[in-house]
N, C-alpha and C positions, 0 to 999 in steps of 0.2 A: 416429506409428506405433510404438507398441509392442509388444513381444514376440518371440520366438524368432524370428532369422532377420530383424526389421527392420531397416529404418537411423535410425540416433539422427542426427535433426537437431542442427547445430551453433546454436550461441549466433548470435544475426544479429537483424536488424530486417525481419520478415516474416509472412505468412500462408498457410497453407496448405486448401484445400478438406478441411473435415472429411468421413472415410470410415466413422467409426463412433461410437457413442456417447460415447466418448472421445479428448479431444488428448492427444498423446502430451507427456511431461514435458519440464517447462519450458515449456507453451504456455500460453495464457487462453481462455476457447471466447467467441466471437462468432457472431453471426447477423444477417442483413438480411432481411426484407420485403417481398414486392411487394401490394400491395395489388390483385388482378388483377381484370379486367372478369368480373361474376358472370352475367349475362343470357344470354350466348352463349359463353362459355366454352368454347375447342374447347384447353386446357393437354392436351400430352400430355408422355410422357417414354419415351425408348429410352437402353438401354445402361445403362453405367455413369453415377449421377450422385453430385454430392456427399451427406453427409448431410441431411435438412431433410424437410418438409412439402412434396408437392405436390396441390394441389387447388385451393379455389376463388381460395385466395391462393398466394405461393410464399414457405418462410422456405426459405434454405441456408445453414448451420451453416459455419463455418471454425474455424481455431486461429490465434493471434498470437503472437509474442512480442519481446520489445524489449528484449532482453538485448544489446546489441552495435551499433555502427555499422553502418548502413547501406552505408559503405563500406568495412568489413572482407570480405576475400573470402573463400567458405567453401566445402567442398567439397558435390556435392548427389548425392543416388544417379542412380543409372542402370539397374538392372533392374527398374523398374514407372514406370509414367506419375506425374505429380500436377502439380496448379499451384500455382503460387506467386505471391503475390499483394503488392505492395508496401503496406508497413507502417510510414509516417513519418507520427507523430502532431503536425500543422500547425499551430500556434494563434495565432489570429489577432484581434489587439486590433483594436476599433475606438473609437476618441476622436473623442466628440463633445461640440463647443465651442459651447456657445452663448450667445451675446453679448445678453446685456438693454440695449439704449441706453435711457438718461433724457434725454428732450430736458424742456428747463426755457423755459418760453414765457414769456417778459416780459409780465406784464397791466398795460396801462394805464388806472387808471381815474381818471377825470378828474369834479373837484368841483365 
């Protein structure tokens, strides 16, 4: 949230519900997908939502950034609503072992 009168998010490992076509600095823009039921489709929306696409599908747009631990504590405003959203990028190896056995058959062949 930028501009006159915003509050400059601190450095931290988070996301926040994108509110307009742009994250405020220091952020990355991100969006997810719902791929929604198109046949019967009863999607509505009231109020305030985040940025994004709603219709027959739903994208909602957020901002990240990963500048800072997660466990650094940082201060958050307090005159306007917003969510925030945890932001620790998980990576996860998976090793897969697989063993070829040669079994070696003795042939007897007999003269």
């Amino acid at each position: 949230m930028s501009g006159k009168g915003d509050y400059e998010f601190e450095p931290g490992n988070y996301c926040l519900y994108q509110i307009s076509k742009r994250c405020p600095p220091g952020f990355d823009k991100g969006y997810i997908v719902w791929d929604d039921e198109n046949d019967h489709n009863q999607n509505s929306r009231r109020g305030r939502v985040p940025f994004g696409t709603y219709n027959e599908d739903t994208k909602v747009h957020f901002c990240c950034r990963n500048d800072s631990s997660a466990s650094t504590p940082i201060g958050l405003p307090i005159t306007r609503p917003f969510y925030m959203l945890r932001y620790t990028v998980v990576v996860v190896v998976v090793v897969v072992v697989v063993v070829v056995a040669v079994v070696v058959v003795p042939v007897v062949v007999l003269v």
